[in-house]
C-alpha positions in Angstrom: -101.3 -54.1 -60.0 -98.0 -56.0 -59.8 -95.1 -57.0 -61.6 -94.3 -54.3 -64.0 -92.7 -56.2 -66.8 -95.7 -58.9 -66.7 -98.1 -57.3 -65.2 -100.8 -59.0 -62.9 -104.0 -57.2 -61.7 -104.9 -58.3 -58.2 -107.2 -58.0 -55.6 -106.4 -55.8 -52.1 -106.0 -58.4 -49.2 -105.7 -55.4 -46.6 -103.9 -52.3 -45.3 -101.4 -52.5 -42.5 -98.6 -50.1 -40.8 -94.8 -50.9 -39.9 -96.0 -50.6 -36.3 -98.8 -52.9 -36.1 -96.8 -55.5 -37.6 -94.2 -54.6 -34.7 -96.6 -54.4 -32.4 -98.1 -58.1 -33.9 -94.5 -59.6 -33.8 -93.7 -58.1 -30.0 -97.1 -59.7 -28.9 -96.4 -63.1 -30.5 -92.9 -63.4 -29.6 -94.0 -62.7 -25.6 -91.8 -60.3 -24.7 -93.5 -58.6 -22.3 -91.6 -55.4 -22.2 -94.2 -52.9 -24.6 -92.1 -49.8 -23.1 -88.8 -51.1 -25.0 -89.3 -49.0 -28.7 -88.5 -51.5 -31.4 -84.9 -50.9 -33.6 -86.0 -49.5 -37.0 -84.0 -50.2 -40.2 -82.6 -47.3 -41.8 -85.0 -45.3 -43.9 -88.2 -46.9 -42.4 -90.9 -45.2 -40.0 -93.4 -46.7 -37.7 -96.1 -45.2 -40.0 -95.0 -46.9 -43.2 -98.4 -47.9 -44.7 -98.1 -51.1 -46.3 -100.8 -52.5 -49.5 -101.1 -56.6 -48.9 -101.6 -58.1 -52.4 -104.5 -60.8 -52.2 -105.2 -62.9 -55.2 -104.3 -62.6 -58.8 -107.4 -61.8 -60.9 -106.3 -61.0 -64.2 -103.3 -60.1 -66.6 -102.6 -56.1 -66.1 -101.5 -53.4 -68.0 -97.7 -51.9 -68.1 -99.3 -48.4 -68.6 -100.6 -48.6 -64.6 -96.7 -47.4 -63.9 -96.9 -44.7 -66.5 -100.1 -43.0 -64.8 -99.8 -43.8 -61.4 -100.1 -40.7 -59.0 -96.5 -40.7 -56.5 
């Protein structure tokens, strides 16, 4: 689900980490230098898990927010 004042139901694209993207962007960009730890924002964690929204199927429902497990 997305969009929680006009909600969208839509389909799961993938699952990622913070550090796979870093590790993605470190191997595009050519650096080289894989020993060097990447500078973290404040509040984030290498093993922020990360839900990629694929393609909008359908409208939602606003109760999704109500009864979604934290």
């Amino acid at each position: 689900m997305m969009q929680q004042n006009w909600p969208f139901e839509c389909s799961l694209a993938g699952v990622t980490t913070r550090e796979e993207m870093l590790r993605a962007d470190r191997d595009e960009d050519g650096d080289g230098d894989e020993d060097e730890e990447p500078r973290l924002e404040r509040g984030t964690a290498k093993n922020d898990v990360f839900l990629v929204e694929g393609e909008q199927l359908r409208y939602g429902s606003k109760t999704a927010w109500s009864v979604a497990t934290r």
